[in-house]
N, C-alpha and C positions, 0 to 999 in steps of 0.2 A: 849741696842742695838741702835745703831744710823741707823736713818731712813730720807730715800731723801725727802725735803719740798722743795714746793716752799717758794720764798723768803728769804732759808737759803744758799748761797752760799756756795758751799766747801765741803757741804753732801755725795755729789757723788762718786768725784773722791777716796776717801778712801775706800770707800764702793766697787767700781769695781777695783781698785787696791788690797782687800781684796780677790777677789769673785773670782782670779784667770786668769780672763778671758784673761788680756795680752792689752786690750784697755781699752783707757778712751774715757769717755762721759761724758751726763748730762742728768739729769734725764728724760729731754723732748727728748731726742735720746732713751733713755730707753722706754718711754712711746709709741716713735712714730717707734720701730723696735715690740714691742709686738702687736701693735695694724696692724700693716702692715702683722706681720706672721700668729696672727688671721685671717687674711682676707685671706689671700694667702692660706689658710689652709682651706676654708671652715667656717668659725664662721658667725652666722647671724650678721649684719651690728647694730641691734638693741641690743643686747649683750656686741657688743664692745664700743657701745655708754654709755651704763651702767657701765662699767667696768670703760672708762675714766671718767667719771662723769658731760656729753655733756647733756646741757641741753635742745639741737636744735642737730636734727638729720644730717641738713648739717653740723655743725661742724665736726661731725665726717666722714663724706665723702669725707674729704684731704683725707683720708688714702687712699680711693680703687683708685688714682691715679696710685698706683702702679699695682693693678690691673686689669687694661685698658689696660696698659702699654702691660704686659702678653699675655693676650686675643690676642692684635693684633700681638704677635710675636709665639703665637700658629695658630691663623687664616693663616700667611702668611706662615708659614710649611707647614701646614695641607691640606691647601685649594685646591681642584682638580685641579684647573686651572693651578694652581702653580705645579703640580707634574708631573714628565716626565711619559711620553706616555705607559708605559711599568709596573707602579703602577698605573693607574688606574684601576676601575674596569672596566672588560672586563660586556656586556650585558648580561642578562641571557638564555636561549637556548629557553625556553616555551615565551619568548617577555616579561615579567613582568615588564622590564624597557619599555619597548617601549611607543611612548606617544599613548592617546587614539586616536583613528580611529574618523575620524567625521562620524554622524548618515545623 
């Protein structure tokens, strides 16, 4: 069974022209979609650090780039200010939202 190395050039493409998938890559495209989908999926950061074999834990923190990325394009849906007048929440009837009364 042939297996992706680095500094074996040519590993790859045969191996994902095998595998079905319909794209080529290389093995650092392989390595930096598995570790991007761990993250996008919930995987601890320390995990994925083990997996790729990061021996400094910023090395491994290119990846959650992509994950910033996300956050701020869920934040800017999400965000009340951002939502028309009609989804927000309405107050609650007993004042529970209300802010506190000064003493």
């Amino acid at each position: 069974m042939t297996t992706c190395s680095v500094g074996q050039p040519g590993t790859c493409r045969p191996l994902g022209l095998q595998s079905g998938v319909g794209k080529v890559g290389s093995c650092h495209l392989f390595r930096h979609a598995m570790a991007t989908l761990l993250l996008e999926n919930g995987a601890d950061l320390r995990y994925v650090q083990q997996m790729l074999g990061h021996a400094r834990l910023n090395t491994t923190e290119i990846y959650t780039h992509v994950n910033i990325r996300k956050l701020i394009e869920v934040h800017q849906l999400t965000h009340p200010a951002k939502l028309p007048q009609a989804e927000k929440a309405e107050p609650s009837p007993n004042g529970a939202d209300a802010p506190p009364s000064s003493l």
